[in-house]
C-alpha positions as CSV (number, residue, x, y, z in Angstrom):
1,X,-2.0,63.0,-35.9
2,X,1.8,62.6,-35.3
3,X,1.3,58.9,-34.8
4,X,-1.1,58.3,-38.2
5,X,2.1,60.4,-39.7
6,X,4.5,57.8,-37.9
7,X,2.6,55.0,-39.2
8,X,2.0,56.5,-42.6
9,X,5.8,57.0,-42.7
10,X,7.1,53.8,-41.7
11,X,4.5,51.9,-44.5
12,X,5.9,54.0,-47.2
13,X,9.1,53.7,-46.5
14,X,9.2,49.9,-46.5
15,X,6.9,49.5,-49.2
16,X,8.9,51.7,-51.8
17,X,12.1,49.6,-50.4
18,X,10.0,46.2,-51.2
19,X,9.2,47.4,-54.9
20,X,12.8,47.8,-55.7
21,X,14.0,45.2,-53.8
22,X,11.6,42.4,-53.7
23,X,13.5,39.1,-53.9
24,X,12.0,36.6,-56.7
25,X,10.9,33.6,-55.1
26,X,9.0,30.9,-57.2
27,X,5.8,30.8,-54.7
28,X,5.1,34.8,-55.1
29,X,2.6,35.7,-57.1
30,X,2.2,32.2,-58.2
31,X,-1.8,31.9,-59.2
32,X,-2.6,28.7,-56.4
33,X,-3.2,29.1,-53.1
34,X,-1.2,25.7,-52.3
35,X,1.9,27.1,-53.8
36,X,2.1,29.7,-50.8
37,X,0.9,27.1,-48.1
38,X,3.4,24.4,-49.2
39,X,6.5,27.2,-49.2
40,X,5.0,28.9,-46.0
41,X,5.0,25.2,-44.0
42,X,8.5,24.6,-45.6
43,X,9.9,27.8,-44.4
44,X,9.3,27.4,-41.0
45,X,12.8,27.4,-38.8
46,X,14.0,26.8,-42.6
47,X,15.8,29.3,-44.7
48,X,15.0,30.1,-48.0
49,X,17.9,28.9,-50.0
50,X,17.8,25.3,-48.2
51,X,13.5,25.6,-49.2
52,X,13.8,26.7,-53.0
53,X,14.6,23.1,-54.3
54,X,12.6,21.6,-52.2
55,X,9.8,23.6,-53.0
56,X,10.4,22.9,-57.0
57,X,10.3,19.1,-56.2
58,X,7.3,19.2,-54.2
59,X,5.3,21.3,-56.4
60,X,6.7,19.0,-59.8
61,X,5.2,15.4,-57.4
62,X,2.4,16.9,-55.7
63,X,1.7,19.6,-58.3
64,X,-2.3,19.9,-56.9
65,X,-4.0,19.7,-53.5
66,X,-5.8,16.8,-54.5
67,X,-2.4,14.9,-56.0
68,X,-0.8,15.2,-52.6
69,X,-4.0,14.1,-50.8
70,X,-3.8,11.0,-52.6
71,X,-0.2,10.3,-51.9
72,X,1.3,7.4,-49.5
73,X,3.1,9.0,-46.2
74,X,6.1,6.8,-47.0
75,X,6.5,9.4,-50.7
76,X,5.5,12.5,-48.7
77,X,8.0,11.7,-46.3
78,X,10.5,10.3,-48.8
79,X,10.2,14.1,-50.5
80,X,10.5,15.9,-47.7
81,X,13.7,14.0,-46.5
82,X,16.6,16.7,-45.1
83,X,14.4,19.4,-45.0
84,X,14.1,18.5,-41.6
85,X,10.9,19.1,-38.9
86,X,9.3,16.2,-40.5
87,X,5.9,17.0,-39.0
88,X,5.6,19.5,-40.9
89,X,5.1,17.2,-43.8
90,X,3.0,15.1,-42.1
91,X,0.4,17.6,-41.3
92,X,0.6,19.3,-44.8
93,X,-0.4,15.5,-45.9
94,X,-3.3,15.3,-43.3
95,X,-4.4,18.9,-44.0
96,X,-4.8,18.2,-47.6
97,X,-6.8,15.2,-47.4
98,X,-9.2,17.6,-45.1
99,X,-9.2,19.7,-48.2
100,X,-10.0,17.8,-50.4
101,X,-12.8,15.6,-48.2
102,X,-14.1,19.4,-47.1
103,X,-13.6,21.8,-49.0
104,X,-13.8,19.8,-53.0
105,X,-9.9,20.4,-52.9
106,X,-9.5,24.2,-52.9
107,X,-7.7,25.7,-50.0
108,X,-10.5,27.4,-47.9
109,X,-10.6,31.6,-47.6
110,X,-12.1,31.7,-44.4
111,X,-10.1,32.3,-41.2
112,X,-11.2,29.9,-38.9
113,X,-11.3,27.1,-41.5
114,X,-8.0,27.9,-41.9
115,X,-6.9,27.6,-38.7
116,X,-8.3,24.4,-37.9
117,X,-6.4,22.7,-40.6
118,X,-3.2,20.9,-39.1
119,X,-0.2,22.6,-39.0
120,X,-1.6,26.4,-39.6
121,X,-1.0,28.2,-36.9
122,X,-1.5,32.2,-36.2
123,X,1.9,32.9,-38.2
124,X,0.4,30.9,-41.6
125,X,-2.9,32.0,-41.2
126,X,-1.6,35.0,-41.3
127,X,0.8,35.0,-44.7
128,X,-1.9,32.2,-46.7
129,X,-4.5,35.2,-46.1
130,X,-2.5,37.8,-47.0
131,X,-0.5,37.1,-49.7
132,X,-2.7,33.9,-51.7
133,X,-6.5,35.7,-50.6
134,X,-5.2,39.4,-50.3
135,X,-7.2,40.0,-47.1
136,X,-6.0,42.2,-44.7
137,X,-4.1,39.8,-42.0
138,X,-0.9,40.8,-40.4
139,X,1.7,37.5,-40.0
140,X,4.8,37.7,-37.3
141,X,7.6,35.2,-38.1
142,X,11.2,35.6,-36.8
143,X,12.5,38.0,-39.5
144,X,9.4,40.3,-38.4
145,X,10.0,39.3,-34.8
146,X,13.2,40.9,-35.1
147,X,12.3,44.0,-37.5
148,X,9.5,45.2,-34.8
149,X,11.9,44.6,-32.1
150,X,14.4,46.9,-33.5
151,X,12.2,49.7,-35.1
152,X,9.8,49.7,-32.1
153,X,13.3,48.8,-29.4
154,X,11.0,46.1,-27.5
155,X,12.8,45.3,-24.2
156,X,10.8,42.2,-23.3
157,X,11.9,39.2,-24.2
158,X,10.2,38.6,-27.8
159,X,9.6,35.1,-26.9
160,X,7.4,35.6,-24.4
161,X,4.2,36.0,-24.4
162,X,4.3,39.6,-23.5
163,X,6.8,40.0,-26.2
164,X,4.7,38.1,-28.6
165,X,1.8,40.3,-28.0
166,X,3.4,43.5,-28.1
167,X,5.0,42.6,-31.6
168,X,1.3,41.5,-32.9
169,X,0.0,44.4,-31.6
170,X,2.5,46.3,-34.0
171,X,1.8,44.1,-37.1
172,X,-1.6,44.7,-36.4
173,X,-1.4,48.5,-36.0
174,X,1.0,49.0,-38.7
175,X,-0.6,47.1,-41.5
176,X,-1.9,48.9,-44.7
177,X,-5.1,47.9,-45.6
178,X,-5.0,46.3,-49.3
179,X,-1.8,46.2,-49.5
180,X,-1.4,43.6,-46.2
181,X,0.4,40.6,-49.0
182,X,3.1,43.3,-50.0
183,X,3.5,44.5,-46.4
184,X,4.0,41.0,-45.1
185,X,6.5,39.9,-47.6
186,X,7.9,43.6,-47.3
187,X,9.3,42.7,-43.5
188,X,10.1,39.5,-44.4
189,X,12.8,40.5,-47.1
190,X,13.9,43.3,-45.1
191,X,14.5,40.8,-42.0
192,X,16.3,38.6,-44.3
193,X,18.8,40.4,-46.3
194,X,18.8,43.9,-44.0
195,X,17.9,43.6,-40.5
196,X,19.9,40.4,-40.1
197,X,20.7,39.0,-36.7
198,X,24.3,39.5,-37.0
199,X,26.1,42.3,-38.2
200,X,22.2,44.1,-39.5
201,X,23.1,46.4,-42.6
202,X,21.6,49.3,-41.0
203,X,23.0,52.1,-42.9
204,X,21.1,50.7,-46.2
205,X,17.9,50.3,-44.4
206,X,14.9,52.0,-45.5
207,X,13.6,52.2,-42.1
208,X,17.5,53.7,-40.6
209,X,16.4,57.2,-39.3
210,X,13.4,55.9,-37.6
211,X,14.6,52.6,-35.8
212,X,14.5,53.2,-31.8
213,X,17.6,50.3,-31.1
214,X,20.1,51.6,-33.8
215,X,19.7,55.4,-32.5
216,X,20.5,54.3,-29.2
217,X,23.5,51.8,-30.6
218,X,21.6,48.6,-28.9
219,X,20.4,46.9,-32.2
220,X,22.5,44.1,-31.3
221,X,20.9,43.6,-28.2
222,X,17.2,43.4,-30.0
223,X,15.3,41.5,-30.2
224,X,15.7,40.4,-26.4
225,X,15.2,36.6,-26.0
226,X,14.5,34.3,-22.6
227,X,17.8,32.9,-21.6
228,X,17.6,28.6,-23.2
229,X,19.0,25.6,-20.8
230,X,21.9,23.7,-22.3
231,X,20.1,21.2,-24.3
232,X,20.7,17.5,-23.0
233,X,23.2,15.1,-24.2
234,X,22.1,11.4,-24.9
235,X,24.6,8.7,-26.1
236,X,22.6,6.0,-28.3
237,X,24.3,2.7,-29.7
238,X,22.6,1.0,-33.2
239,X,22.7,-1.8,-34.7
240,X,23.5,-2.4,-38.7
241,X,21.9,-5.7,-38.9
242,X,22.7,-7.2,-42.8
243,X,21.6,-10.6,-44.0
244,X,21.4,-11.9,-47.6
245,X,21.7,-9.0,-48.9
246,X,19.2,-6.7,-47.0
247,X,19.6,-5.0,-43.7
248,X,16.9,-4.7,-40.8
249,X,15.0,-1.4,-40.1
250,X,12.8,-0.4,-37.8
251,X,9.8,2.1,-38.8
252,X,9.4,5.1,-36.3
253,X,5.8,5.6,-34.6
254,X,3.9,7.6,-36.8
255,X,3.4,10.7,-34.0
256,X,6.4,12.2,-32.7
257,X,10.2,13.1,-33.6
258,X,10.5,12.2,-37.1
259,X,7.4,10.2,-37.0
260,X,7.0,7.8,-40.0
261,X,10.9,7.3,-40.6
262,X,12.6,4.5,-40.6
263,X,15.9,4.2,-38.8
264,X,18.6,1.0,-38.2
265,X,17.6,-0.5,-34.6
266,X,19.0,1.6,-31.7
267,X,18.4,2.5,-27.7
268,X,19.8,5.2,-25.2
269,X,22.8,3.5,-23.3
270,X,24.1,5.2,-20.5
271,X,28.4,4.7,-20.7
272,X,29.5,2.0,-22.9
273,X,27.5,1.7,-25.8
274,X,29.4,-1.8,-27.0
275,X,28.5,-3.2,-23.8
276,X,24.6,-2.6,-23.7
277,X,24.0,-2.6,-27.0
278,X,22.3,-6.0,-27.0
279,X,20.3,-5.1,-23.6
280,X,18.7,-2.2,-25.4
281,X,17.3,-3.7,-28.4
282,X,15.9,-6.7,-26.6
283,X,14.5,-4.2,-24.4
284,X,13.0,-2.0,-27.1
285,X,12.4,-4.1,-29.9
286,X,12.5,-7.6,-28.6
287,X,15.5,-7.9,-31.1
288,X,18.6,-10.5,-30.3
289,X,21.9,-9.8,-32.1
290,X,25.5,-10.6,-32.0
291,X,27.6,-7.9,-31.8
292,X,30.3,-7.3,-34.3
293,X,32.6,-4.5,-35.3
294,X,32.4,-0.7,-34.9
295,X,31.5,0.9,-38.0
296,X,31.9,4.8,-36.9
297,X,30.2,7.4,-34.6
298,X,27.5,9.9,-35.4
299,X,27.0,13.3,-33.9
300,X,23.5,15.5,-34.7
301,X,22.0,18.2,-33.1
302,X,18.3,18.1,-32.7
303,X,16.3,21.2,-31.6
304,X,16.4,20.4,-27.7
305,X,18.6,18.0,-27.5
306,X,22.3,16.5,-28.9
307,X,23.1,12.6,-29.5
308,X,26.2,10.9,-30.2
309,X,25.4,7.3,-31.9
310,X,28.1,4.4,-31.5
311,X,27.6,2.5,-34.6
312,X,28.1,-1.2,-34.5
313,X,27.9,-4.2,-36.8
314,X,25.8,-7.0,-36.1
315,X,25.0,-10.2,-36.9
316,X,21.1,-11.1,-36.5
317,X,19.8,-14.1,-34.0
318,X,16.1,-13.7,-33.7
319,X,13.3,-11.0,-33.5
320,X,10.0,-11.2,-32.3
321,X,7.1,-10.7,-35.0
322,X,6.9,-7.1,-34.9
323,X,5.5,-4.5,-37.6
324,X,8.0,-2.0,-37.2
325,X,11.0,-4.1,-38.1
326,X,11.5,-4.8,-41.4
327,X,14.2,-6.5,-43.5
328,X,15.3,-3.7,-46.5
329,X,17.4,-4.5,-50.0
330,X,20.3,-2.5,-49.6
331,X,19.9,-1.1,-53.0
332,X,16.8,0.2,-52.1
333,X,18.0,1.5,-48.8
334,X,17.3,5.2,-50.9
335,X,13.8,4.9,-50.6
336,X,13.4,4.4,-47.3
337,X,12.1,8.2,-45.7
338,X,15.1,8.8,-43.1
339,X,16.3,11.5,-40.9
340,X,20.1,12.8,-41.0
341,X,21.5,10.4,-38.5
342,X,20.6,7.1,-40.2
343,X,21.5,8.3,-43.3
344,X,24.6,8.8,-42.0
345,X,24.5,5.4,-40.6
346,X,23.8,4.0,-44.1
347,X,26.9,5.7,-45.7
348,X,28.7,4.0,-43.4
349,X,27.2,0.7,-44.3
350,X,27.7,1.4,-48.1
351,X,31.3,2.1,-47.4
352,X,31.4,-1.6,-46.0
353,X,29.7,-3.3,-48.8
């Protein structure tokens, strides 16, 4: 009995915070199915402000299942550009032609066919269910993560599979039946703007006198996560290649990091990126070039790994007859689908021309 009061207590409590505090976000409540899939795929490892425009550009291009089924890669990719994660957009453009070849273009309600679509994991099973279908499916992404953690003062690293468990269990157990879309979006607003990871606002949380880790003054030790590696650190040297007014790019394979873009011709070098640059695009793209002038240095960092890209100007000799190299107009450089570090690259170029 004291536990169905516990749980009784702790759904209230966040639920009558969520109805005065609900943010307005222009996929809730929106009367298509998509609408929620699109924004749920977008905010994965992507906060919500950076998503919102992105979102209302999507939705204005690809305003239907069916209208982003029929659409190139190249536009999908084009649109999703910054945004980052670009597989993400490449499985929400392979899931949709599923849809529509399957399922007459309307986002299917059952679970399993759900799951089997590309890109929909447990997590977006979970919110597409709850919050587009209303069915009663409990989601866990890092804002809940890190609520449960808290509340429930979960020692294990949540990032484990033990941790991930535990905190499913809870999402499970503590999920109010018709009301799971509310609930969901409930811990994900209260993870956001409350329960932060940095400084959390504990003494305007709903959920304050119940929360295991801020009674014991260890909520910023919660959630616990598995200690990461320092990510590697690869030097890479590319080519700006520019004749007649158009410049040489190479298109990406279309699986793997940022799979479909295009990007100037590059390799790893190991120490003196001037010196091998030439070795490395013969090697990798069967490319011969003069080398020129520096044009500048780019840093990123990727998920698992930083680069730092030596930049150079080059004048073009001969390439092999190869599909992934292509000569571009360098007004229409804009169109190309690119991630951060070769647009980068192109400023530079444009401050050259």
């Amino acid at each position: 009995m004291r536990e169905l009061r516990r749980i009784s207590t702790f759904t209230r409590r966040l639920l009558a915070w969520y109805r005065r505090n609900a943010r307005t976000l222009p996929w809730r409540n929106h009367p298509d199915p998509y609408a929620v899939w699109v924004s749920e795929i977008m905010l994965q490892q992507t906060r919500v402000e950076t998503v919102i425009p992105y979102f209302h550009r999507w939705m204005q291009r690809f305003p239907t299942i069916k209208s982003l089924a029929e659409a190139s890669e190249h536009d999908v990719l084009n649109l999703w550009e910054g945004l980052g994660y670009y597989s993400r957009a490449r499985n929400l453009h392979k899931a949709a032609k599923i849809v529509v070849e399957t399922f007459n273009g309307q986002l299917p309600r059952d679970i399993e066919a759900l799951r089997r679509l590309p890109g929909i994991g447990r997590y977006t099973v979970g919110a597409i269910a709850s919050m587009a279908f209303g069915m009663d499916e409990p989601t866990l992404d890092g804002n809940i993560r890190r609520v449960f953690a808290r509340v429930f003062d979960i020692s294990v690293p949540a990032d484990s599979s033990s941790g991930e468990k535990a905190l499913w269990n809870l999402a499970t157990e503590y999920l109010p039946k018709g009301k799971a879309g509310d609930y969901n979006q409930a811990l994900m607003d209260l993870g956001a703007t409350i329960c932060l990871p940095k400084n959390p606002r504990c003494l305007i949380c709903p959920l304050m006198e119940s929360c295991e880790a801020r009674l014991k003054g260890i909520q910023d030790q919660r959630p616990v996560l598995k200690l990461k590696k320092k990510p590697p650190h690869y030097l890479l040297a590319a080519a700006v290649i520019v004749k007649n007014g158009r410049v040489l790019l190479a298109k990406r394979p279309s699986k793997g990091l940022l799979g479909g873009m295009w990007e100037f011709p590059n390799g790893r070098v190991e120490a003196d990126p001037a010196g091998e640059l030439s070795k490395s695009l013969r090697s990798g793209y069967q490319l011969k070039v003069q080398r020129n002038d520096a044009l500048g240095v780019v840093r990123h960092a990727y998920t698992h790994f930083k680069v730092t890209v030596y930049v150079f100007q080059c004048k073009f000799v001969s390439k092999a007859e190869s599909q992934n190299l292509k000569w571009i107009g360098l007004r229409t450089l804009d169109d190309f689908p690119m991630g951060k570090v070769d647009r980068q690259i192109t400023k530079l170029l444009h401050r050259q021309i």
